[in-house]
C-alpha positions as CSV (number, residue, x, y, z in Angstrom):
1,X,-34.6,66.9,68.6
2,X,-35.2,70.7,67.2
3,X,-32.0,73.1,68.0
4,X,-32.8,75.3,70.7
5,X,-29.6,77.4,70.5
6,X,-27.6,78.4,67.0
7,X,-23.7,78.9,67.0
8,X,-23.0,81.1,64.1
9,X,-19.8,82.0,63.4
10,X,-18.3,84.9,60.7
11,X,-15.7,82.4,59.0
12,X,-14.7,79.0,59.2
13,X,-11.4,79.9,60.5
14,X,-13.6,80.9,63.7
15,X,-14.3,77.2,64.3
16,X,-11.6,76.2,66.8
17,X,-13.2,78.8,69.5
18,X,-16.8,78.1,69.0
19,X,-16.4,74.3,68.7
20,X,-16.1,75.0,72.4
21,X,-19.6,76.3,73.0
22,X,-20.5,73.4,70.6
23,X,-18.8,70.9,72.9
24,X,-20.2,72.4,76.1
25,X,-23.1,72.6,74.7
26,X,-23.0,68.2,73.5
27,X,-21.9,68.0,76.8
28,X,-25.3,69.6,78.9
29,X,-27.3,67.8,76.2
30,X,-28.3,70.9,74.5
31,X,-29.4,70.6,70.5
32,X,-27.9,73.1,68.4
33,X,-27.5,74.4,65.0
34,X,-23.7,75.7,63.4
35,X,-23.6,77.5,60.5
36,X,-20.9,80.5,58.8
37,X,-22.7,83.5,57.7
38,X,-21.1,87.0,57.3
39,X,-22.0,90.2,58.0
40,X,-20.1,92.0,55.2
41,X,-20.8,89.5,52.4
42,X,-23.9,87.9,53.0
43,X,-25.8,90.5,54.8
44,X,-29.0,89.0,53.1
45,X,-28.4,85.9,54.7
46,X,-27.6,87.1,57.5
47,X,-31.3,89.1,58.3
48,X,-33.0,86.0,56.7
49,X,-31.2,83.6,59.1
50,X,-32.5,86.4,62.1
51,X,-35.5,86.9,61.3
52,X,-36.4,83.3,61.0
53,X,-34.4,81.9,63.9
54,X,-37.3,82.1,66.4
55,X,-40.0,79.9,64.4
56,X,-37.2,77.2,63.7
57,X,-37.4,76.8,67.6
58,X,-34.2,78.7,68.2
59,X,-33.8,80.5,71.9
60,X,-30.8,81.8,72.2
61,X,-28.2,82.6,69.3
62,X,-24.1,82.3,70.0
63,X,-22.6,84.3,67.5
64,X,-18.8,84.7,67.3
65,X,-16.7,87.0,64.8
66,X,-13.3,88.7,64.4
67,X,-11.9,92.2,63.1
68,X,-14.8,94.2,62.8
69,X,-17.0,91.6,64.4
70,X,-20.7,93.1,63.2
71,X,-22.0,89.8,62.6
72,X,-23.5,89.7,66.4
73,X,-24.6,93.2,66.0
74,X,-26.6,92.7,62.8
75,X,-28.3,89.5,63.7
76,X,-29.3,91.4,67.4
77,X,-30.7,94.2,64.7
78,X,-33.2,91.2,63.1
79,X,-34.7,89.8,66.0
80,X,-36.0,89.8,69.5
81,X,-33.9,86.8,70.6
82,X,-31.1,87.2,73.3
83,X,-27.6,87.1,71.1
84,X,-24.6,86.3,73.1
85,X,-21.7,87.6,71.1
86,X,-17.8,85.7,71.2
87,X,-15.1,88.1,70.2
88,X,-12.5,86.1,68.2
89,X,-8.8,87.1,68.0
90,X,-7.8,87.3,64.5
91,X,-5.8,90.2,62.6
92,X,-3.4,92.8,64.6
93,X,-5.7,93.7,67.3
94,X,-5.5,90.7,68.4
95,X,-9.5,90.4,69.2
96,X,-9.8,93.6,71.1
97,X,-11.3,95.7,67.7
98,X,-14.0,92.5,68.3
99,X,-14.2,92.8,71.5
100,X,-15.3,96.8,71.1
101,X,-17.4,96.3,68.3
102,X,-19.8,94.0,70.6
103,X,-19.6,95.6,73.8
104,X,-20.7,99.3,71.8
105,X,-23.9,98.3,70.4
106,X,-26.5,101.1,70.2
107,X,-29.6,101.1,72.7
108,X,-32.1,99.0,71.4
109,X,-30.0,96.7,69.6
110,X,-28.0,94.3,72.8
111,X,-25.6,91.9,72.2
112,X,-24.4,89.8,75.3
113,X,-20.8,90.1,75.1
114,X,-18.1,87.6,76.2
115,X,-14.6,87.3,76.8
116,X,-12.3,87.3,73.5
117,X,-12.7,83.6,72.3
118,X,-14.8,83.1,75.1
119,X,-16.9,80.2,73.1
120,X,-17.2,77.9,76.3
121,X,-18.3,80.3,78.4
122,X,-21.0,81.5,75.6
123,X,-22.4,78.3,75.5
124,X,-22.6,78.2,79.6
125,X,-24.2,81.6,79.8
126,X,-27.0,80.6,76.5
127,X,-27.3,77.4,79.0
128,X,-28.0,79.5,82.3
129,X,-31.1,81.5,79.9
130,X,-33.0,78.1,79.1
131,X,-32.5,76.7,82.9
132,X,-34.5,79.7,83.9
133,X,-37.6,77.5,82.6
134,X,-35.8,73.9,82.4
135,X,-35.4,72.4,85.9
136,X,-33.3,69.3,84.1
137,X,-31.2,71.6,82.4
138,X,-30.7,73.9,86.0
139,X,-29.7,70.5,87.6
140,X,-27.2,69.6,85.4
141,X,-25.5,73.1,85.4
142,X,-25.8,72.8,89.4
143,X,-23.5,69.6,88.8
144,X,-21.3,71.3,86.4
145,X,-20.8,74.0,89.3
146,X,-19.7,71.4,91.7
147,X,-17.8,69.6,89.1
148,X,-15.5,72.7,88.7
149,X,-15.6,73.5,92.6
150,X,-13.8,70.0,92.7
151,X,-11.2,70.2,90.3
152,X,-10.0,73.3,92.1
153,X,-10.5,71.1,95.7
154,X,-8.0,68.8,94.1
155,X,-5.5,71.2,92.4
156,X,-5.2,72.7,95.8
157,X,-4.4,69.2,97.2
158,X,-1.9,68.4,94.7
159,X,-0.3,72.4,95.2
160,X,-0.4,71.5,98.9
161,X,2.2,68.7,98.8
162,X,4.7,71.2,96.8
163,X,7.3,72.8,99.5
164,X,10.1,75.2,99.2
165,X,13.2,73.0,98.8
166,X,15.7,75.4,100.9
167,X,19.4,74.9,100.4
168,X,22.1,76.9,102.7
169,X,24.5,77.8,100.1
């Protein structure tokens, strides 16, 4: 099956966060591509990859990067696609200088921005923008939504059997 969403990612060191969207992703039987492209030393590939993204079939690109973090920035500058943007915590700043370099983008040029290492939640927001024309894909996020609403149900349980063991001293 084509990839209908690419995860791109600045480094490999970036992996561990956006093997999450990749996972949530496997999990809502999605197809995706991963690659590691750079803004700073393959900005060539990095336009190429753009501008050809939507006629491999791609709909929505994930693109996650650290430190200066332009990686989702240029690719929004090469195409019309949506670009969802994961801020990864790396160096001092401890994914906040990410974090700004996404949410600042110039008019014209949007990047969808997530929580720092937000990789799962990248992959369930590029999941909402294809269930907007896949009814299968809007069912199984409907199921994911009541998975979650359970597992709070039951924490709630388990919290409610916890009491206040009060001693006179």
């Amino acid at each position: 099956m084509k990839a209908l969403v690419s995860i791109v990612m600045g480094s490999i060191s970036d992996l561990p966060v956006m093997e999450k969207a990749a996972d949530f992703l496997n999990e809502l039987e999605i197809p995706f591509e991963m690659c590691t492209l750079s803004a700073h030393r393959t900005p060539g590939a990095v336009a190429e990859f753009a501008q050809q993204a939507k006629g491999r079939g791609i709909q929505i690109i994930i693109a996650g990067a650290g430190m200066a973090a332009a990686l989702p920035g240029v690719i929004a500058a090469h195409t019309t696609l949506p670009v969802i943007g994961v801020p990864i915590n790396s160096g001092a700043l401890m994914g906040v200088d990410a974090l700004y370099s996404m949410v600042q983008m110039p008019p014209g040029v949007p990047v969808a921005t997530m929580a720092v290492n937000g990789g799962q939640n990248a992959a369930l927001f590029a999941a909402g923008v294809l269930a907007l024309t896949d009814a299968k894909l809007a069912g199984k996020l409907d199921d994911y939504k009541k998975k979650s609403a359970a597992k709070v149900t039951q924490a709630n349980e388990v919290l409610g059997n916890v009491k206040y063991d009060f001693r006179v001293i």
